[in-house]
C-alpha positions, 0 to 999 in steps of 0.5 A: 222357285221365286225369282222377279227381277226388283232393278234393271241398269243399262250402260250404253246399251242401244239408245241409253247411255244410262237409264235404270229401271226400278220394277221391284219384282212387280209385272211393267207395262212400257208405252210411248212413240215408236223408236223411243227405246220400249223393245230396247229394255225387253231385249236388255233383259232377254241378254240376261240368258246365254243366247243373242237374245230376243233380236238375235243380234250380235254383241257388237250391234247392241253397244250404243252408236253416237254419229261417227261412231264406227262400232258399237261401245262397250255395254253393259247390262245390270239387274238384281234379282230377287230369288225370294233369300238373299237378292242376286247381281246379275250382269252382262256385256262387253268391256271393248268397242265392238267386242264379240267377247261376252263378259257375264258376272255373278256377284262381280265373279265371272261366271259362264253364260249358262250360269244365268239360266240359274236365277232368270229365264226370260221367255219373249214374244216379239212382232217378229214372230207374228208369222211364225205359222207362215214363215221357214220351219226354222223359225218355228223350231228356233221359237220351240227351241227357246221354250225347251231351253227355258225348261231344260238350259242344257238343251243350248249346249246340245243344239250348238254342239250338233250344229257345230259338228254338222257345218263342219261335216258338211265342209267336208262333204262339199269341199271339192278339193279334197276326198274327206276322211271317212274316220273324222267323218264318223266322229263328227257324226257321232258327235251329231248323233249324241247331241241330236238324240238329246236335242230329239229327247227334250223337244218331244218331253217339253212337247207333251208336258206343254200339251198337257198343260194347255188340256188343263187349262179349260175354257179360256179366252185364248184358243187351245191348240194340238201340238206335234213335232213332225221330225222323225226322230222327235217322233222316235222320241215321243214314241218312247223310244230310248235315247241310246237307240235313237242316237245308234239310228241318227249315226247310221242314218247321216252315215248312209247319206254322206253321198246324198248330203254331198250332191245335196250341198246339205244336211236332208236328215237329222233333228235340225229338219223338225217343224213343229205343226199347231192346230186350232183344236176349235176350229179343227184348222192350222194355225198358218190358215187362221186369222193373225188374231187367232194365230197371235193368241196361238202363240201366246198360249204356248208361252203362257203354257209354258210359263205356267209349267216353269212357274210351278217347278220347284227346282228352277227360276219361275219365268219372266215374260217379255211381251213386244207389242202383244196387247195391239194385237189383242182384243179387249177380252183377251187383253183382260184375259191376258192381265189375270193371266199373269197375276194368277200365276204369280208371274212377273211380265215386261209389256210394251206398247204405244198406246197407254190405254191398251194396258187399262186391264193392268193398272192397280196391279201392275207399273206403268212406265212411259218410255221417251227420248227424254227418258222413264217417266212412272205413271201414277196409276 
């Protein structure tokens, strides 16, 4: 399904008080200094899906801050979105300094933050993710999560569902006060065992379709990779196993771990103890032993395997690409590469960078932008 984003408008927003942003459905590439606001834009467009967007910041921290100021202002971001009918106003925010409220409007009627998924679906790739293959299997998982729910939007609900049962059982494993009760125990292990088979079902599905597309992709400048999950019941999952099966084993399994999990002081199975393992499937190598190059590429491989898959699904909003600082990280081949790319698949992407001529390859296809305190300058190119 077609879907670009043609304006985008902040409002005491980070470090813009105002600023506004005309892309017209086309792919933007943002340069300027450090700290002059590149990332601030990318992550006002990440905030236009339910989540804390692609800084994991809370509501409070993204409201502009003047000096003296003790809390973040009521903010507000605004876009209009081109769906290829009538265009959408999408917007978000907060309507009080350092609210934790979020406010989400669809053609000025609030709406719940999980309507948005149905007109955008932003996917980011950020320098924090540059060690993705050498930091915590949390953040592996967090970074697959996003690519499953940019596939599958129920798949949030699911993951906070089971993540709000699981710290409240272990509360009550660990509380030395009380003897838990075993009946609010079994329900609340239910409730894990629901969502987490769901959780187990989407990630091994979004898995092998990104397989597949990666195989289908050929000879390309971007290294290919091998993909597995290696939680057990991901396993479960890819191996076919039904879902009502996988949820009756989870429930049986966090029941019979109660005393383990409670000397523990956590939770030792279940879906949120999954990595997702990549290989370079050139080299025979994981990607935690490749070069950062190599590892960057990996990466972006599988967002753009992931955005090639969306952007050909008929029922859901093609993708929109946030890419921080990707292309200093790329070699001239590959920032070409990564130029058509994009254009071949149709897709509308938001790139930064400092330095105007690492985005040679996407002039005449694409808007320049210079970013600065003084504000958004269009290049003529």
């Amino acid at each position: 399904m077609h879907s670009a984003l043609t304006a985008l408008t902040l409002t005491d927003f980070r470090s813009y008080g105002r600023a506004e942003l005309r892309a017209a459905g086309r792919t933007v590439f943002l340069f300027g200094p450090n700290g002059a606001g590149k990332t601030n834009l990318l992550e006002a467009i990440s905030l236009l899906s339910p989540g804390r967007g692609l800084r994991g910041s809370s509501l409070a921290e993204v409201g502009r801050r003047m000096p003296g100021e003790a809390v973040g202002r009521a903010w507000a971001v605004s876009a209009l979105i081109d769906t290829g009918e009538d265009p959408v106003q999408l917007g978000t925010g907060v309507d009080a300094p350092g609210s934790a409220r979020r406010i989400v409007r669809l053609e000025g009627e609030t709406v719940p933050p999980g309507r948005m998924a149905d007109h955008i679906r932003p996917i980011w790739l950020t320098p924090a993710q540059d060690r993705l293959f050498l930091e915590a299997a949390g953040d592996r998982r967090r970074f697959f999560d996003r690519l499953v729910f940019a596939a599958e939007p129920a798949h949030a609900a699911h993951a906070g569902a089971y993540d709000k049962a699981l710290r409240e059982r272990m509360r009550l494993l660990t509380d030395e006060a009380q003897r838990p009760d075993p009946v609010w125990l079994s329900a609340l292990e239910a409730r894990m065992a629901e969502a987490g088979a769901l959780m187990a079902d989407a990630r091994a599905r979004t898995l092998a379709a990104l397989q597949t597309e990666i195989d289908s992709r050929g000879e390309r400048p971007f290294p290919q990779a091998r993909l597995s999950l290696t939680g057990e019941w991901e396993k479960l999952a890819a191996e076919g196993a039904e879902t009502a099966d996988i949820e009756t084993r989870l429930a049986a399994a966090l029941a019979g771990a109660r005393s383990r999990d409670s000397a523990a002081g956590r939770a030792l199975t279940g879906p949120h103890r999954g990595d997702l393992a990549v290989i370079h499937a050139e080299k025979d190598r994981p990607a935690a032993e490749c070069s950062t190059g190599e590892q960057k590429a990996l990466i972006l491989n599988l967002v753009l395997a992931q955005a090639a898959r969306l952007s050909a699904a008929e029922s859901a909003p093609a993708p929109v690409l946030l890419l921080d600082e990707v292309a200093a990280h790329l070699d001239p081949l590959r920032r070409a590469a990564l130029a058509d790319e994009i254009a071949a698949l149709g897709l509308q992407a938001f790139l930064t960078g400092t330095d105007e001529q690492l985005f040679d390859p996407f002039k005449g296809q694409a808007l320049g932008i210079r970013v600065e305190a003084s504000g958004l300058t269009v290049l003529d190119c």
